[in-house]
Structure formats: C-alpha cells, structure tokens
PDB file of the backbone (N, CA, C, O) and the ligand in Angstrom, with CONECT records:
HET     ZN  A 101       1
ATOM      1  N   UNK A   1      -6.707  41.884  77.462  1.00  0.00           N
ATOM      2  CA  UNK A   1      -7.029  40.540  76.959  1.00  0.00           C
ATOM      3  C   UNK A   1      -6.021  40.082  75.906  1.00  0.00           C
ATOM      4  O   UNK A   1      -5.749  40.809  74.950  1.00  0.00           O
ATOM      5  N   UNK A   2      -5.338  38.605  76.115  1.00  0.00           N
ATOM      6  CA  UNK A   2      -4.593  38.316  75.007  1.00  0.00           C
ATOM      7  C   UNK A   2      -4.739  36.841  74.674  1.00  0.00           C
ATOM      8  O   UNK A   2      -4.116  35.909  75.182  1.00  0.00           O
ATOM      9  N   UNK A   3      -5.858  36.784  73.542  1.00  0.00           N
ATOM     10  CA  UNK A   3      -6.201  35.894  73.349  1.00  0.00           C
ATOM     11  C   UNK A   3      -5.356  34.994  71.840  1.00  0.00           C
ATOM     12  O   UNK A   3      -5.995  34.604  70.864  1.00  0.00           O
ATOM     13  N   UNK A   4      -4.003  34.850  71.989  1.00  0.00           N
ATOM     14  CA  UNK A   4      -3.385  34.775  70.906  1.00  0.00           C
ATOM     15  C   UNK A   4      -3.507  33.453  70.773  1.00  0.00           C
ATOM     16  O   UNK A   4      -3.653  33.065  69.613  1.00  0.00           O
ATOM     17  N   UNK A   5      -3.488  32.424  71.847  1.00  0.00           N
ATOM     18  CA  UNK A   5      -3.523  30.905  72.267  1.00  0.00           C
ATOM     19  C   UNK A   5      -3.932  30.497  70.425  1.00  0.00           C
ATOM     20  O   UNK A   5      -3.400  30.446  69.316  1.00  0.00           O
ATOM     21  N   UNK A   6      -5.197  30.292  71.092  1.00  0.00           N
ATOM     22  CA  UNK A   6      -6.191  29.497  69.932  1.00  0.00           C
ATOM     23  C   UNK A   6      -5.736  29.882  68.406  1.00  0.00           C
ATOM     24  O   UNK A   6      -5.969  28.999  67.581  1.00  0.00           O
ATOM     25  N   UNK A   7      -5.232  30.861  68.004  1.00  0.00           N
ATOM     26  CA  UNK A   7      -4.281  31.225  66.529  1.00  0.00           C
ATOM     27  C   UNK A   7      -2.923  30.598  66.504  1.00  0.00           C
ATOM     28  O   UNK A   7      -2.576  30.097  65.434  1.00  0.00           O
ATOM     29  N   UNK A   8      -2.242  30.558  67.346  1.00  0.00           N
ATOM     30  CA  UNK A   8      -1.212  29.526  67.083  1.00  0.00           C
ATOM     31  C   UNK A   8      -1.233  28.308  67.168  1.00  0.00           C
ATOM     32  O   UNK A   8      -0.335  27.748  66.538  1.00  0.00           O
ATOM     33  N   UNK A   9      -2.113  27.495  67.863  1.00  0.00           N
ATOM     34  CA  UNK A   9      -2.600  26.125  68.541  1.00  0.00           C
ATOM     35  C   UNK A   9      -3.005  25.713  67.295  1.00  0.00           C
ATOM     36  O   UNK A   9      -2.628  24.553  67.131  1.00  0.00           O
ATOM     37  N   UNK A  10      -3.733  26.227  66.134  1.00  0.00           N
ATOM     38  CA  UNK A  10      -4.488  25.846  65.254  1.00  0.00           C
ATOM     39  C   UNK A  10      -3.486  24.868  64.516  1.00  0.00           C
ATOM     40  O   UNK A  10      -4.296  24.023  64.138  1.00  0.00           O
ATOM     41  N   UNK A  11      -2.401  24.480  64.116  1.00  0.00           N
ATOM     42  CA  UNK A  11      -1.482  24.122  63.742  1.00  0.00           C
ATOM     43  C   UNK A  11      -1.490  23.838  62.015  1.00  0.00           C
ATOM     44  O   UNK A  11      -2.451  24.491  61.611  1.00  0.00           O
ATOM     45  N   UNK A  12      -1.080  23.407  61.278  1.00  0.00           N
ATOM     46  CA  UNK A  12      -0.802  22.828  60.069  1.00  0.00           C
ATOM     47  C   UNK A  12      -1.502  23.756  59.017  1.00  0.00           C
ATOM     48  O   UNK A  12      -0.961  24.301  58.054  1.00  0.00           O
ATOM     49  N   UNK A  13      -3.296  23.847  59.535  1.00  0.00           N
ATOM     50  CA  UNK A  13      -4.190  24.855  59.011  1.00  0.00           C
ATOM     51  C   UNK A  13      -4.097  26.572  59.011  1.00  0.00           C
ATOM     52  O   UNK A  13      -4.592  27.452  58.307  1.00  0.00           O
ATOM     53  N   UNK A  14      -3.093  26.544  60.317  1.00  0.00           N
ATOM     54  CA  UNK A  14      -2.564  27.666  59.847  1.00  0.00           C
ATOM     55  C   UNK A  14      -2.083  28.703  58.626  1.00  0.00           C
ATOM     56  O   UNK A  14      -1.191  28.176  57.961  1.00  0.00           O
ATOM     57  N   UNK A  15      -2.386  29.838  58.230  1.00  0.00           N
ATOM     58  CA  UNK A  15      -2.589  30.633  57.616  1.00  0.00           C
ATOM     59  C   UNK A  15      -1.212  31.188  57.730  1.00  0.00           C
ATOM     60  O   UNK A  15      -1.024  31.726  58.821  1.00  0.00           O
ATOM     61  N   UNK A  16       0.019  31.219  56.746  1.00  0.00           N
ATOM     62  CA  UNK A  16       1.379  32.360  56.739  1.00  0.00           C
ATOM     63  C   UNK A  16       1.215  33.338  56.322  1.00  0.00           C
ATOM     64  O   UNK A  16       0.473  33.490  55.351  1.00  0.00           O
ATOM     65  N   UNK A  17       2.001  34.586  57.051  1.00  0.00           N
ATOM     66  CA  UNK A  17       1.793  35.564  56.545  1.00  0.00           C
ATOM     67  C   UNK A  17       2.834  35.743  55.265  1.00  0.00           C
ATOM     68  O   UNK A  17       3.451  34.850  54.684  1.00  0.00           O
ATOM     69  N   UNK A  18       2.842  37.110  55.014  1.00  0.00           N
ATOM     70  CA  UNK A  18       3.717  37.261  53.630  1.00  0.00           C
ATOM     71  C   UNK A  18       5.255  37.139  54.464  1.00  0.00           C
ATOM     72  O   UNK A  18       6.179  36.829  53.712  1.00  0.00           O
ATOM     73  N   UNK A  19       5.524  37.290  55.520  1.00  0.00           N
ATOM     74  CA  UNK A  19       6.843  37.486  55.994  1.00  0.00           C
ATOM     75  C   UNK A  19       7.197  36.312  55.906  1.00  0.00           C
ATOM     76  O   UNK A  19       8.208  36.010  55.273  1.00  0.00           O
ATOM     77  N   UNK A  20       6.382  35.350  56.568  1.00  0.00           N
ATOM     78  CA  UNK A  20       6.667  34.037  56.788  1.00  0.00           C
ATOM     79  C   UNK A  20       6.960  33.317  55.502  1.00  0.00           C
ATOM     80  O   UNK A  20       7.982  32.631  55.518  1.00  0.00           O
ATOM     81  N   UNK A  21       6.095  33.348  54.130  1.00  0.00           N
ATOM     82  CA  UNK A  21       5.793  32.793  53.077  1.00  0.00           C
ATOM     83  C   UNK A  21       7.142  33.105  52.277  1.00  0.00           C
ATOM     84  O   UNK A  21       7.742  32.271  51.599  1.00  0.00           O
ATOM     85  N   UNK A  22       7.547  34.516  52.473  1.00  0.00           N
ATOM     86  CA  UNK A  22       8.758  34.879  51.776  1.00  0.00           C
ATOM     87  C   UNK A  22      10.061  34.076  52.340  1.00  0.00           C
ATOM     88  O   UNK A  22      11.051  33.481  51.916  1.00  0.00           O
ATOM     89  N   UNK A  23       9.525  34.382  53.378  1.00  0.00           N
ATOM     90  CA  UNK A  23      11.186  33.707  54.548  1.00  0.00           C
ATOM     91  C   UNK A  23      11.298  32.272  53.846  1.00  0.00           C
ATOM     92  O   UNK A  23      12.406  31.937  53.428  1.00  0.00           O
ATOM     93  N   UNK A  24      10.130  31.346  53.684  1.00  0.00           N
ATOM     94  CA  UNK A  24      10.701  29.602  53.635  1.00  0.00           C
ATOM     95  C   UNK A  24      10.248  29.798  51.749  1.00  0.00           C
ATOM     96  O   UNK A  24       9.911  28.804  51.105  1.00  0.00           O
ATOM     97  N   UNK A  25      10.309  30.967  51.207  1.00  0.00           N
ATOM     98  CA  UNK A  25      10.579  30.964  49.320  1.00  0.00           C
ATOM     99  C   UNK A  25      11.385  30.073  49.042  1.00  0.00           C
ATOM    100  O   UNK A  25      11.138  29.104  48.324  1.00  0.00           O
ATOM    101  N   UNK A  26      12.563  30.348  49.654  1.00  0.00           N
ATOM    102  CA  UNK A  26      13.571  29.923  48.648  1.00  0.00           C
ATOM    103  C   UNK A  26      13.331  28.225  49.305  1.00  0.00           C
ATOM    104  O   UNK A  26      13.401  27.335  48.458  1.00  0.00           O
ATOM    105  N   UNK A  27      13.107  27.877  50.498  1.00  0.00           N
ATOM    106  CA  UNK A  27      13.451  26.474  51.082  1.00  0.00           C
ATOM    107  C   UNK A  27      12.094  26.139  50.050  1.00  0.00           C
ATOM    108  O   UNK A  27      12.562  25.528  49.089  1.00  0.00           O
ATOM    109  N   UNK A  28      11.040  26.251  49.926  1.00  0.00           N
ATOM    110  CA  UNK A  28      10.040  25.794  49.037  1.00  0.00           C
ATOM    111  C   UNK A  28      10.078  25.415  47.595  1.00  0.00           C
ATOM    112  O   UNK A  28       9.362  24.583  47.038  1.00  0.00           O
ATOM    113  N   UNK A  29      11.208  26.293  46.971  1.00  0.00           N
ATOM    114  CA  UNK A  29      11.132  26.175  45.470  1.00  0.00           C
ATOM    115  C   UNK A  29      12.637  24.884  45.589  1.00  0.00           C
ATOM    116  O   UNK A  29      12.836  24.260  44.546  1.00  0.00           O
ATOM    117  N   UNK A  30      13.331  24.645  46.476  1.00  0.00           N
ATOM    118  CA  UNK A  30      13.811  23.854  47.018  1.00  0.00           C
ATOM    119  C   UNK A  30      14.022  22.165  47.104  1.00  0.00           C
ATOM    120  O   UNK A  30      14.879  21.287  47.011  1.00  0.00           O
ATOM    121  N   UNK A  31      12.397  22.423  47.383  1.00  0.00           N
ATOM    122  CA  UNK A  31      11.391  21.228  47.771  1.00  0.00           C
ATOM    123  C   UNK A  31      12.277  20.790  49.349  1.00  0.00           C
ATOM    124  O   UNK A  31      12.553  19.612  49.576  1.00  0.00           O
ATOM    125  N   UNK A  32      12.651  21.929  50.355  1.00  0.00           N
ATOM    126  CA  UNK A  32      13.564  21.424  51.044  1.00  0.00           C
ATOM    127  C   UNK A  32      12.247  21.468  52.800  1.00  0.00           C
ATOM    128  O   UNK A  32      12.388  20.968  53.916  1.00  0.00           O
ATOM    129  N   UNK A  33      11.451  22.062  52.367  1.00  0.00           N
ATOM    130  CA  UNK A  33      10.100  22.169  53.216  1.00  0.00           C
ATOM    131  C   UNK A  33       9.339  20.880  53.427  1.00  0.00           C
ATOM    132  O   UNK A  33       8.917  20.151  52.529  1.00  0.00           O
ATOM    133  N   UNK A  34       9.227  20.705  54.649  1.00  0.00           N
ATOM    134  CA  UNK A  34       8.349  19.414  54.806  1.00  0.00           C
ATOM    135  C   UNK A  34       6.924  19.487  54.341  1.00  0.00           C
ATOM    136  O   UNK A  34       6.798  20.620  53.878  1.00  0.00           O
ATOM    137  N   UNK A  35       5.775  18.830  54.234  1.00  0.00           N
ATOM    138  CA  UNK A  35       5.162  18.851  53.100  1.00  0.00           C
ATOM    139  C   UNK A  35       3.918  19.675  53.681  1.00  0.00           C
ATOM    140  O   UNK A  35       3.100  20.120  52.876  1.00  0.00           O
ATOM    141  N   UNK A  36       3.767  19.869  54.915  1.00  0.00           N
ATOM    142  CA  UNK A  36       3.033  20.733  55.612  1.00  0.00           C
ATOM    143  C   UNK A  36       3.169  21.973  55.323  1.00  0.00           C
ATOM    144  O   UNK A  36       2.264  22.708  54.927  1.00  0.00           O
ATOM    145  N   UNK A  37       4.532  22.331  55.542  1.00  0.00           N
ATOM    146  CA  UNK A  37       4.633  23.701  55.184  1.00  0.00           C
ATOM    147  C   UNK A  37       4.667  24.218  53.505  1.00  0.00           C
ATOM    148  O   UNK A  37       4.371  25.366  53.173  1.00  0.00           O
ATOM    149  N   UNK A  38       4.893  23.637  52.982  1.00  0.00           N
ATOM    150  CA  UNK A  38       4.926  23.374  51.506  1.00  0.00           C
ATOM    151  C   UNK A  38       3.556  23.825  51.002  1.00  0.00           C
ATOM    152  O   UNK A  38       3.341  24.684  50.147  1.00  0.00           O
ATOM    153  N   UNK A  39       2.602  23.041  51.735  1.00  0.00           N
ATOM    154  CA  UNK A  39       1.046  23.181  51.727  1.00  0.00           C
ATOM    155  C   UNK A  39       0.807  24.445  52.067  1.00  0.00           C
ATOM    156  O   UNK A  39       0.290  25.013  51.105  1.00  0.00           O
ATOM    157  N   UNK A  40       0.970  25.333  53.212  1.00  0.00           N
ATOM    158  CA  UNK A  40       0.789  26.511  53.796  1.00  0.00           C
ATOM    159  C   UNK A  40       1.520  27.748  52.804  1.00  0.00           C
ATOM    160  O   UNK A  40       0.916  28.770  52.477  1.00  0.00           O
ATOM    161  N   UNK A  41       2.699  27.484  52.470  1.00  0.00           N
ATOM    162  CA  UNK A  41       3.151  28.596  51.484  1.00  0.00           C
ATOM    163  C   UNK A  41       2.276  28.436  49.998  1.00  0.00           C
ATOM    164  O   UNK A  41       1.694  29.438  49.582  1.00  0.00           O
ATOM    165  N   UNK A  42       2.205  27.216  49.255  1.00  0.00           N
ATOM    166  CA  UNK A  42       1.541  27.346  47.992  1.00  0.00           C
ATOM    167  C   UNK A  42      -0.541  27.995  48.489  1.00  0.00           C
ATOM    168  O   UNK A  42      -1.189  28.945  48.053  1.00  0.00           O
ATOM    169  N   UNK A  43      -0.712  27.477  48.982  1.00  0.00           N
ATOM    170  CA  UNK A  43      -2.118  27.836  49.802  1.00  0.00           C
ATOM    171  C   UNK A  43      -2.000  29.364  49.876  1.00  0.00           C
ATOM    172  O   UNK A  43      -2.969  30.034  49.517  1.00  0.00           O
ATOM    173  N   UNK A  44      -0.798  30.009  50.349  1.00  0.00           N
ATOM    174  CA  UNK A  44      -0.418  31.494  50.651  1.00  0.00           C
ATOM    175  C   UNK A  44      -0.600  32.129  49.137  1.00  0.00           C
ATOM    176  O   UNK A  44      -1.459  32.911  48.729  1.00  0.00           O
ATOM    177  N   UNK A  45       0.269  31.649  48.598  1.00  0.00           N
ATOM    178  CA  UNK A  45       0.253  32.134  47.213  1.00  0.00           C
ATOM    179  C   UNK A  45      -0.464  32.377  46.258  1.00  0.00           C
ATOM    180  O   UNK A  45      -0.490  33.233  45.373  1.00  0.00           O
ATOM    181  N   UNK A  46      -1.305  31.150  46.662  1.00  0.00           N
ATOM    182  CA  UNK A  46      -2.914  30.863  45.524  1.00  0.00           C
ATOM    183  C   UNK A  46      -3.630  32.667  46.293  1.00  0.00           C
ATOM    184  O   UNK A  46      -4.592  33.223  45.761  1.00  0.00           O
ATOM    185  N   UNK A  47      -3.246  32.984  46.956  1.00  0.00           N
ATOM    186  CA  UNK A  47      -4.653  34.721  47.313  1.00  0.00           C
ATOM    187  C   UNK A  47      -3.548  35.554  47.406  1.00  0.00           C
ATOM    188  O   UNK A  47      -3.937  36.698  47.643  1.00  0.00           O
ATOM    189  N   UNK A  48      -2.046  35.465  47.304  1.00  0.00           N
ATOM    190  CA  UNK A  48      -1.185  36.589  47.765  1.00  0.00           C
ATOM    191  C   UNK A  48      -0.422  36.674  46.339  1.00  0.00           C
ATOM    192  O   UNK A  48       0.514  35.974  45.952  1.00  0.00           O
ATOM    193  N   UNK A  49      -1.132  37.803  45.618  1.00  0.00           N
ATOM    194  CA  UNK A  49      -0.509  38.474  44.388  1.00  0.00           C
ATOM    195  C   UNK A  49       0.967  38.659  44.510  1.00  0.00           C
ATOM    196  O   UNK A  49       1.759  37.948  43.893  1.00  0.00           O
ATOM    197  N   UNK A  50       1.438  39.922  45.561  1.00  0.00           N
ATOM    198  CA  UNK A  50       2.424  39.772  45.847  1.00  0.00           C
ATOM    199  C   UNK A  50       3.185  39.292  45.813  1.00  0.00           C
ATOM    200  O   UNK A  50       4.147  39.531  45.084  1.00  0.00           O
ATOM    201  N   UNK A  51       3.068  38.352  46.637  1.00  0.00           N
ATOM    202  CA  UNK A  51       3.879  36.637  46.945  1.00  0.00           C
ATOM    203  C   UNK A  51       4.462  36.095  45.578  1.00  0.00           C
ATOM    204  O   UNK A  51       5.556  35.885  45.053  1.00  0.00           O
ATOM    205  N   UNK A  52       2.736  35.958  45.220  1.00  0.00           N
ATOM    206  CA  UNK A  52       2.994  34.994  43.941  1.00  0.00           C
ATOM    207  C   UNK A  52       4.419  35.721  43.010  1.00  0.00           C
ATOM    208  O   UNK A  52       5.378  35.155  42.485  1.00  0.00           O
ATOM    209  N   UNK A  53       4.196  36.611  43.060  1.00  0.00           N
ATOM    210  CA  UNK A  53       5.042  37.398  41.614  1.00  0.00           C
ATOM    211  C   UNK A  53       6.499  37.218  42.436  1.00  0.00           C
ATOM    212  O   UNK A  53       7.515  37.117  41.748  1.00  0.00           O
ATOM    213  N   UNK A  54       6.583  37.188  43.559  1.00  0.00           N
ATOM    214  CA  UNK A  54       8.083  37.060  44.193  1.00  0.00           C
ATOM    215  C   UNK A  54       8.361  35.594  43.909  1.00  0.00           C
ATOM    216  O   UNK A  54       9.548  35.496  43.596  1.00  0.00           O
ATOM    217  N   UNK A  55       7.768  34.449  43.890  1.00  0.00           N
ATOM    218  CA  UNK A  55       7.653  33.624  43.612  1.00  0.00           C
ATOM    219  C   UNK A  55       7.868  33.528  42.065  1.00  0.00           C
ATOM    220  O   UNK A  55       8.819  33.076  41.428  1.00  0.00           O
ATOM    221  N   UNK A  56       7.229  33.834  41.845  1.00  0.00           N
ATOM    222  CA  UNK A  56       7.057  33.708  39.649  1.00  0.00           C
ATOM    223  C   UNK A  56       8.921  34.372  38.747  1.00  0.00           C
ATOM    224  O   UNK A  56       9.580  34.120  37.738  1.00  0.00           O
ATOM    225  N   UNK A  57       8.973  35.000  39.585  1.00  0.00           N
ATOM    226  CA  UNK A  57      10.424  35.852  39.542  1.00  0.00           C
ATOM    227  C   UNK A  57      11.723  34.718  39.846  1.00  0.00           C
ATOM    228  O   UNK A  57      12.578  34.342  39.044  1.00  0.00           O
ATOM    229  N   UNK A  58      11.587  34.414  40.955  1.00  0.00           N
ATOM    230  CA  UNK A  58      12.224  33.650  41.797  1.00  0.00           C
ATOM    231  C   UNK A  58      12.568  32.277  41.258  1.00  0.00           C
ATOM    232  O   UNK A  58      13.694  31.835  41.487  1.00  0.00           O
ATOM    233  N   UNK A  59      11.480  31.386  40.390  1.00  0.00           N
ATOM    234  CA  UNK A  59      11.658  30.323  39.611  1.00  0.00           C
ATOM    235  C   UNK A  59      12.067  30.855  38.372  1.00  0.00           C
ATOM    236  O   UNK A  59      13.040  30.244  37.929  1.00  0.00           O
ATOM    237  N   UNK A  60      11.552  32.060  37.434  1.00  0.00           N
ATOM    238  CA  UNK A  60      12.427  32.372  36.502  1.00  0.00           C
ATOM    239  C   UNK A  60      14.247  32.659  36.202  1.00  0.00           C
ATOM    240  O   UNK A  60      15.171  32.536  35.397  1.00  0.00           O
ATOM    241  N   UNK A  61      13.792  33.175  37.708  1.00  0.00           N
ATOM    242  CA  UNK A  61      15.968  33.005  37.579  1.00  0.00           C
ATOM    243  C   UNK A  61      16.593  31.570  37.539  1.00  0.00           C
ATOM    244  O   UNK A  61      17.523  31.139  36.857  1.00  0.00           O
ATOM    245  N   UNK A  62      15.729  30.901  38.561  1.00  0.00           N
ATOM    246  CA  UNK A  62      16.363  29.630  38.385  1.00  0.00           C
ATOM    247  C   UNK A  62      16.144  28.795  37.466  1.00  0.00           C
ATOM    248  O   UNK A  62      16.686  27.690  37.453  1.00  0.00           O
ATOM    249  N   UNK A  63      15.357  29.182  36.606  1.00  0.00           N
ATOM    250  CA  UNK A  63      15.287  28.526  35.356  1.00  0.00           C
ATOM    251  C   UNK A  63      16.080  28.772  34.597  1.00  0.00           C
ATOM    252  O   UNK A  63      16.691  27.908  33.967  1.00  0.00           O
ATOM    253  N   UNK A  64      16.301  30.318  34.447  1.00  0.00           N
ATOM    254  CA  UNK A  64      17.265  31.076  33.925  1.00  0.00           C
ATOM    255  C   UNK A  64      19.011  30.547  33.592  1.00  0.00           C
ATOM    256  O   UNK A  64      19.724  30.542  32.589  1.00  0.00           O
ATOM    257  N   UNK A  65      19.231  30.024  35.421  1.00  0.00           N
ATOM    258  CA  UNK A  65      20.400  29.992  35.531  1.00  0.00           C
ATOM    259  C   UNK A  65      20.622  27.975  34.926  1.00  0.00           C
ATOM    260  O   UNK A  65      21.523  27.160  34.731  1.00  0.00           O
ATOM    261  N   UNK A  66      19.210  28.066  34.868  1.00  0.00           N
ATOM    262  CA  UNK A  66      19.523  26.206  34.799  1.00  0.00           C
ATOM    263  C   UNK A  66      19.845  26.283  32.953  1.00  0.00           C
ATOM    264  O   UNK A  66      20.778  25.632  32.482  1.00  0.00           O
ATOM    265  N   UNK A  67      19.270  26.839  32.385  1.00  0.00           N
ATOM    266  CA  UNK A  67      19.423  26.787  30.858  1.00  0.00           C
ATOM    267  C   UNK A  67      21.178  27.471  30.774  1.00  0.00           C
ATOM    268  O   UNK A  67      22.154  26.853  30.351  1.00  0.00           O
ATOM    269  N   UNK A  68      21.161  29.018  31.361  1.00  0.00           N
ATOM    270  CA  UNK A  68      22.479  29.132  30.743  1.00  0.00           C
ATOM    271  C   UNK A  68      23.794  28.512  31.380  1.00  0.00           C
ATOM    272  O   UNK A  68      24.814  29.112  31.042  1.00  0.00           O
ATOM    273  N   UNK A  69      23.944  27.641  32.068  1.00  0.00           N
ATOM    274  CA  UNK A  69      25.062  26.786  32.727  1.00  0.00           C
ATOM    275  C   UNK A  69      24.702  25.628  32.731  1.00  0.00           C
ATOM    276  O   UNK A  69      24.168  25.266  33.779  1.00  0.00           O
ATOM    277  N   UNK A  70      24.813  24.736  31.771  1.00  0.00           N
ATOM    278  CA  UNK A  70      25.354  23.183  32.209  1.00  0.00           C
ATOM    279  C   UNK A  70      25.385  22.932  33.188  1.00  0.00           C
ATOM    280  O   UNK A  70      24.512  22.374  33.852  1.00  0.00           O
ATOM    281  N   UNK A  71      26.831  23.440  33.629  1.00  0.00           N
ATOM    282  CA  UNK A  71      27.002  22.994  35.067  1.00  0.00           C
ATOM    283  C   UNK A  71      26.372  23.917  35.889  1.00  0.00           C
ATOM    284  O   UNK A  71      25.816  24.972  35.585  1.00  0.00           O
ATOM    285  N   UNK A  72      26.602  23.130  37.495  1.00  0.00           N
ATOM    286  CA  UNK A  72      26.046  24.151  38.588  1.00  0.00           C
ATOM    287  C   UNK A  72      26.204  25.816  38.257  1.00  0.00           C
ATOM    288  O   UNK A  72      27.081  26.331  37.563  1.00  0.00           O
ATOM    289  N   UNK A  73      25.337  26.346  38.809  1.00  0.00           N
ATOM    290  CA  UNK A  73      25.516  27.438  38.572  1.00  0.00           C
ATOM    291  C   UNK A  73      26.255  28.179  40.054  1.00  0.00           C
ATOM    292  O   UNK A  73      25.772  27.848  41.136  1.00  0.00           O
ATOM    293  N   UNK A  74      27.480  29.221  40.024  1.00  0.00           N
ATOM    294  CA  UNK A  74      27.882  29.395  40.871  1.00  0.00           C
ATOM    295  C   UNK A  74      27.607  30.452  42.000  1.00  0.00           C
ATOM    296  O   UNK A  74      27.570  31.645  41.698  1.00  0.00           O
ATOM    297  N   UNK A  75      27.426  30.065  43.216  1.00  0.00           N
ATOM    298  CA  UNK A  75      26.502  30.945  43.967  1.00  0.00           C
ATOM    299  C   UNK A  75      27.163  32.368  43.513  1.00  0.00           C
ATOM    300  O   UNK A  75      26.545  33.353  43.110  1.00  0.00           O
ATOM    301  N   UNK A  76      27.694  32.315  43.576  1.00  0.00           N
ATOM    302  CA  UNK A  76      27.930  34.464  43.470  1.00  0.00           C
ATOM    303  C   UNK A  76      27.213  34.795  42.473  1.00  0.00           C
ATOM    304  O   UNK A  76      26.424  35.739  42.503  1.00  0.00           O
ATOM    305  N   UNK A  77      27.486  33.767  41.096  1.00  0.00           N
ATOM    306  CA  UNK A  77      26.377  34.308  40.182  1.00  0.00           C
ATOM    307  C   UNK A  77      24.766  34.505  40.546  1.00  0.00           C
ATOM    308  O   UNK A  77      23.982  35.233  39.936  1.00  0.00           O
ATOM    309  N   UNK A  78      24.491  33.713  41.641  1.00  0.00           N
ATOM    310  CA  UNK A  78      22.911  33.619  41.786  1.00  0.00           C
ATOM    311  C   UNK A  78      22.830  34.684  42.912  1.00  0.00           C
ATOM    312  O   UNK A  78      21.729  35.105  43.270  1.00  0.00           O
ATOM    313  N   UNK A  79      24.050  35.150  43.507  1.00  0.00           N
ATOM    314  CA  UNK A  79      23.945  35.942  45.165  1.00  0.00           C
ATOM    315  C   UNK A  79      23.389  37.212  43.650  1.00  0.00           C
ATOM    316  O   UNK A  79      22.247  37.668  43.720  1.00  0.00           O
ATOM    317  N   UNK A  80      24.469  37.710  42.210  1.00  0.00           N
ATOM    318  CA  UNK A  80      24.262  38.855  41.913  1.00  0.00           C
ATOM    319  C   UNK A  80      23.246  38.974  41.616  1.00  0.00           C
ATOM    320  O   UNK A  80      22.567  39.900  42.060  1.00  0.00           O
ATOM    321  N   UNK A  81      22.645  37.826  40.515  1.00  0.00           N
ATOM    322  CA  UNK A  81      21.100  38.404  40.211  1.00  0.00           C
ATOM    323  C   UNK A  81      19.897  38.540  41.189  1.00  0.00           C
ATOM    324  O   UNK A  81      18.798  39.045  40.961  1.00  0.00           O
ATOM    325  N   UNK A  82      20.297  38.051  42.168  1.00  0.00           N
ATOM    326  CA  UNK A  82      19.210  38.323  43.348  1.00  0.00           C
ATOM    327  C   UNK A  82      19.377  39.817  43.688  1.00  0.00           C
ATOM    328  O   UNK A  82      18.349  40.448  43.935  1.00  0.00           O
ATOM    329  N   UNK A  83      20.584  40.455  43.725  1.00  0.00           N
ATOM    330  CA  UNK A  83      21.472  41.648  44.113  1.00  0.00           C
ATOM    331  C   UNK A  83      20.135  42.554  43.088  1.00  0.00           C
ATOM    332  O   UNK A  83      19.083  43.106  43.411  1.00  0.00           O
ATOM    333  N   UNK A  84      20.862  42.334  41.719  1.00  0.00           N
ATOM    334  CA  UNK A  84      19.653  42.647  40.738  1.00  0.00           C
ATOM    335  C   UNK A  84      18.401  42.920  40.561  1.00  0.00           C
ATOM    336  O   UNK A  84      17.785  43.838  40.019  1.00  0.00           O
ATOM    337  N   UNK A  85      18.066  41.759  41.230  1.00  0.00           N
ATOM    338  CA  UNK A  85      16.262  41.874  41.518  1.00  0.00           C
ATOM    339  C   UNK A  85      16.410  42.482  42.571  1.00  0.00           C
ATOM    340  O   UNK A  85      15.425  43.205  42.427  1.00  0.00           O
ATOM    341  N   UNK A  86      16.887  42.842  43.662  1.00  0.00           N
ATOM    342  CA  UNK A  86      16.387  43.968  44.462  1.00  0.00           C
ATOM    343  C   UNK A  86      16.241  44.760  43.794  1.00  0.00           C
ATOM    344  O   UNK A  86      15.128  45.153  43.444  1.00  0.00           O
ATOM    345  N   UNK A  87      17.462  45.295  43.365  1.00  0.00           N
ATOM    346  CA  UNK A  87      17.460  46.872  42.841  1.00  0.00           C
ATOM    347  C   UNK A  87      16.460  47.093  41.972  1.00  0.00           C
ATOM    348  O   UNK A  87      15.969  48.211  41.815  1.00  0.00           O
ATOM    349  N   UNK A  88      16.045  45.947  41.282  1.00  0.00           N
ATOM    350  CA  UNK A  88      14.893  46.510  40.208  1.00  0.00           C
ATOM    351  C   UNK A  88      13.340  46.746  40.940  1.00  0.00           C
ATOM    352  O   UNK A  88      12.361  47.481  40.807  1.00  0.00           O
ATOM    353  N   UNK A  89      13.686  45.909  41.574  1.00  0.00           N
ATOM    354  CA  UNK A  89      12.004  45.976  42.211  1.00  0.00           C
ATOM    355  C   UNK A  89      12.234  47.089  43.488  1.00  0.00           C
ATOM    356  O   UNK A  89      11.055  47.270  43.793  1.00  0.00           O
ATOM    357  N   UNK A  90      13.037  47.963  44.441  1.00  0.00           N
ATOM    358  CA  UNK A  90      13.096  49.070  44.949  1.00  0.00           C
ATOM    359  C   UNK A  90      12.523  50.024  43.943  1.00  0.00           C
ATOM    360  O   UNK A  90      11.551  50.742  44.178  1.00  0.00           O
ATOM    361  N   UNK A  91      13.619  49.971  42.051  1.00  0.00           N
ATOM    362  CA  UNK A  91      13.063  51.443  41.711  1.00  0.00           C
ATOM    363  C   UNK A  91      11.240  50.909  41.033  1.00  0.00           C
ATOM    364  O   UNK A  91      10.431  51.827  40.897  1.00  0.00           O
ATOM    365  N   UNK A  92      10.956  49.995  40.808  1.00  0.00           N
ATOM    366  CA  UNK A  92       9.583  49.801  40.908  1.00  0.00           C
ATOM    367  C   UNK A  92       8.230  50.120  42.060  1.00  0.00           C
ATOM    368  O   UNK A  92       7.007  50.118  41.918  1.00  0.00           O
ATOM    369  N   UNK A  93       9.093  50.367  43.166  1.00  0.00           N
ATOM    370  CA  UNK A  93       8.003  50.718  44.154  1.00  0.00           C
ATOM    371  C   UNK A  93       8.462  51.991  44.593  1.00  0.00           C
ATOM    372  O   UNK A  93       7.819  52.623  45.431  1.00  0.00           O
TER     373      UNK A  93
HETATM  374 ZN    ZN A 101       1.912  37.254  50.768  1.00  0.00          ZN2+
END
C-alpha cells in the first residue's frame, strides 16, 4: 500500500520537515521565499527547537556581519564564519 497521494496534495498546509526548513534557512532570513513558504518554515520553527537555534545562530551572524562592516560584507567572509559554525557545532554534538 502507498498511500503517499493525500500528504503531498495537502498543499500550502503542509508541514516541512527539518531538511526542508533548513534547506530554504537561508532563502527565508532572505525574505527571498514566497510568502507561503515563509509561513511553513516560521510555523516549522515555532515546535522545532533544533531549527529554531539554527535559525537564532544564523541571524546572529548576520547581524554580526551587518554591525562590523559598513559596507557589504564580503562573501568569503560570511562562506568562513559559516565554515566556523560548522566546526563548532560538530564538536558540540
Ligand atoms: Zn526542524
């Protein structure tokens, strides 16, 4: 039996998982998500601890990087501290 139909059909009300929620992070904090999905990731977040803190992290850098540069901040600088936050959160788990 593969009754997967009716879970994807559901559309908009749909439920993301953490893979999904992580994948459109960065397009969300963005605001580059149409407003549906926008809805579905913050909705995700409000019950996914997890999430949230990848999230909570994720706007702190970019806050981060918005205070210490005037100007744009330059992607390599933002590729390293992401580089960064891996490594910290690997030796955390
Ligand atoms: Zn999650």
């Amino acid at each position: 039996m593969s009754v997967q139909d009716n879970a994807e059909a559901s559309g908009a009300t749909a439920p993301v998982d953490c893979e999904q929620a992580l994948g459109k992070l960065f397009e969300f904090l963005d605001s580059e998500l149409p407003e549906a999905d926008g809805d579905r990731i913050r909705a995700h977040l409000e019950y996914c601890e997890p999430c949230l803190a990848e999230y909570d992290v994720e706007e702190h850098v970019r806050a981060l990087v918005r205070r210490s540069c005037s100007e744009c901040a330059p992607v390599e600088l933002h590729v390293r501290i992401r580089e960064h936050l891996t490594v910290l959160r690997t030796q955390l788990t």
